[in-house]
N, CA, C and O of each residue as an XYZ file, in Angstrom:
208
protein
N      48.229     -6.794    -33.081
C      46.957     -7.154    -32.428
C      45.779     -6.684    -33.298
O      44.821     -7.457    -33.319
N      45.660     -5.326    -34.165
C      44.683     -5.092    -34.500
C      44.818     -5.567    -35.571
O      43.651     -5.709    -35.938
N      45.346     -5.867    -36.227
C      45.198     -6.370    -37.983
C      45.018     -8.200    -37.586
O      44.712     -9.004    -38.467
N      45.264     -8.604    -36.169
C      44.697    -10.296    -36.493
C      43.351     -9.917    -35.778
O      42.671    -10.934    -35.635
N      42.755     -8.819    -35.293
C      41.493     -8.470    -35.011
C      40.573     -8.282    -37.066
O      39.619     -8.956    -37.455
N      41.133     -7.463    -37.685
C      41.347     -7.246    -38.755
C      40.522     -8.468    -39.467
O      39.426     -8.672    -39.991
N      41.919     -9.253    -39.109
C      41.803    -10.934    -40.121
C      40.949    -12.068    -39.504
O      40.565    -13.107    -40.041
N      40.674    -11.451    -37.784
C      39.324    -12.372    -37.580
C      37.960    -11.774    -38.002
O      37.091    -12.378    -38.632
N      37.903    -10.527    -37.572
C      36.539    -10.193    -38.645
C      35.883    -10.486    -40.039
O      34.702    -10.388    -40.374
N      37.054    -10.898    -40.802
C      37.262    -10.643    -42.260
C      36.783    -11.949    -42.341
O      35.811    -12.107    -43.079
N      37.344    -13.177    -41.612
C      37.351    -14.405    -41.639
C      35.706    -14.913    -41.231
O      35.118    -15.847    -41.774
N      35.165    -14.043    -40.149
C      34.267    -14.630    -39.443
C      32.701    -14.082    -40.475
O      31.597    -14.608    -40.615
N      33.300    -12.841    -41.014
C      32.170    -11.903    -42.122
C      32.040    -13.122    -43.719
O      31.025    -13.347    -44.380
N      33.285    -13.627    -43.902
C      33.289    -14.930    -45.261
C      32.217    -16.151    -44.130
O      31.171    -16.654    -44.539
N      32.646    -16.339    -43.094
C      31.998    -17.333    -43.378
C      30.567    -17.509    -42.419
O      30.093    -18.491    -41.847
N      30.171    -16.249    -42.515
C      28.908    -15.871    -42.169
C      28.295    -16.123    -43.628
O      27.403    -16.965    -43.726
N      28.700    -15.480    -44.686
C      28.311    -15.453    -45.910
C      28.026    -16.481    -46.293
O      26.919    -16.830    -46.704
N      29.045    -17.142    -46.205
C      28.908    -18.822    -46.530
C      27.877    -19.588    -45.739
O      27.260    -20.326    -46.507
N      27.648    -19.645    -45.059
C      26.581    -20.009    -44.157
C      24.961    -19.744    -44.644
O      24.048    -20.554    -44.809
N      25.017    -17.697    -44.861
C      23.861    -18.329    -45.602
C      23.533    -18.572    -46.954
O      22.413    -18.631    -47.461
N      24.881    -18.736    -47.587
C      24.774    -18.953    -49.099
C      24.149    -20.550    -48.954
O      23.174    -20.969    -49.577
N      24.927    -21.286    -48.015
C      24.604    -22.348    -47.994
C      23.045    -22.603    -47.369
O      22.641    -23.595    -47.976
N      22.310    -22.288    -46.714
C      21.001    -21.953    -46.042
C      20.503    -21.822    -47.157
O      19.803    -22.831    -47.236
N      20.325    -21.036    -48.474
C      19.649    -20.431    -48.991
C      19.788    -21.525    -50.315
O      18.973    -21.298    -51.210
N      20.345    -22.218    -50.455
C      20.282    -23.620    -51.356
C      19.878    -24.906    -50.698
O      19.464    -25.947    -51.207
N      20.099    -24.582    -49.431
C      19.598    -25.601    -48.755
C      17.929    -25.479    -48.281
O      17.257    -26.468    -48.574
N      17.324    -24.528    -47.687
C      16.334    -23.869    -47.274
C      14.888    -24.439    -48.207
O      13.755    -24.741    -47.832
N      15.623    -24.413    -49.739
C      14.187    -24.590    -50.816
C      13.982    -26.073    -51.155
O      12.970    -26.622    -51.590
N      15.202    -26.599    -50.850
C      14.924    -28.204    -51.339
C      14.238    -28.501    -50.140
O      13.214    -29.181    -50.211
N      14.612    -28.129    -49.146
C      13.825    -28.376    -48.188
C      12.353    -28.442    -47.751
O      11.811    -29.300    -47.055
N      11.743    -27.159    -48.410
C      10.570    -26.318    -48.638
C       9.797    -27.131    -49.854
O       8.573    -27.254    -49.893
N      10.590    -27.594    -50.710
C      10.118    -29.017    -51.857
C       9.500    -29.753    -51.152
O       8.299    -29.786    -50.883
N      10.717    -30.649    -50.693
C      10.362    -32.421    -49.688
C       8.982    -31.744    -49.080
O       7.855    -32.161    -49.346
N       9.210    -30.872    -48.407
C       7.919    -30.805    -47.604
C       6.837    -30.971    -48.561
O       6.148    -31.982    -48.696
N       6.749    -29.821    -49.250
C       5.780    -30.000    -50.183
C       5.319    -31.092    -51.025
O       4.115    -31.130    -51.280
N       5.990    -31.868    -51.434
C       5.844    -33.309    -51.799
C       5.341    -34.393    -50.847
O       4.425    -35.200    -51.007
N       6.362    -34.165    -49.577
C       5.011    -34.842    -48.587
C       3.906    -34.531    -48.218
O       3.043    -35.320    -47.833
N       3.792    -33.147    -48.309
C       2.282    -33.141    -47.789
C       1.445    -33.482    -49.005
O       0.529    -34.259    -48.737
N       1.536    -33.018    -50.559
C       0.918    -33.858    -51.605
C       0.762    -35.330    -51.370
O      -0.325    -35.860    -51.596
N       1.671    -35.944    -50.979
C       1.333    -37.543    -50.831
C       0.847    -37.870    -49.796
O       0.032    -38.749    -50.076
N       0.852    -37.658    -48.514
C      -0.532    -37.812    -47.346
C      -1.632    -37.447    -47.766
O      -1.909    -36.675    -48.684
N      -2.413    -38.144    -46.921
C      -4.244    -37.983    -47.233
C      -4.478    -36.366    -47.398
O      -3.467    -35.668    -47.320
N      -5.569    -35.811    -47.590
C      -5.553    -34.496    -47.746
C      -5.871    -34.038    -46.001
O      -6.068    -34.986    -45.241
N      -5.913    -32.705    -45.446
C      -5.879    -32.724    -44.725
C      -5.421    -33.320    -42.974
O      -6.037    -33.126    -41.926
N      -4.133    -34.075    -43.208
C      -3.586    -35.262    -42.258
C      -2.419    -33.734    -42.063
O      -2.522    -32.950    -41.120
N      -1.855    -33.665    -42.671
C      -0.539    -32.806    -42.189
C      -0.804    -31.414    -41.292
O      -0.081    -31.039    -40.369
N      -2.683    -30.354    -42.049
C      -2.837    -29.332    -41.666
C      -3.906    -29.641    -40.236
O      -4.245    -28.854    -39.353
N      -4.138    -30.613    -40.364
C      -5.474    -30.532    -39.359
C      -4.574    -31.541    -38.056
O      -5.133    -32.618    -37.847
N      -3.252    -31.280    -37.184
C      -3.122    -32.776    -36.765
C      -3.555    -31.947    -35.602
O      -3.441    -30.744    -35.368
N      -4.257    -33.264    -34.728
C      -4.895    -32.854    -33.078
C      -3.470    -32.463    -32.447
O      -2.409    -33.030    -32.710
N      -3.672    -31.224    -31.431
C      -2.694    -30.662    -30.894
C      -3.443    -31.018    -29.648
O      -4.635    -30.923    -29.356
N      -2.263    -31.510    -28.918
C      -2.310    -32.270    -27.977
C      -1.963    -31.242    -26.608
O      -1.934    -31.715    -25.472
């Protein structure tokens, strides 16, 4: 019982890791696009929108 306690921790700690290894390559391309869209909208359209 305690060593498949053991081998679920072990299992669940990899793929926590993995998760945010993957987040953290994923996260900046992300943080790009944005940035590229807001360069290509009018100036001020993305920061100023009426909040409703």
């Amino acid at each position: 019982m305690g060593e498949c306690l053991i081998q679920l921790s072990v299992h669940l700690r990899i793929r926590v890791i993995l998760l945010r290894w993957m987040m953290s390559l994923i996260i900046p391309t992300l943080n790009i696009q944005n940035m590229v869209l807001m360069l290509h909208q009018p100036s001020g359209l993305s920061l100023n929108m009426p909040i409703q």
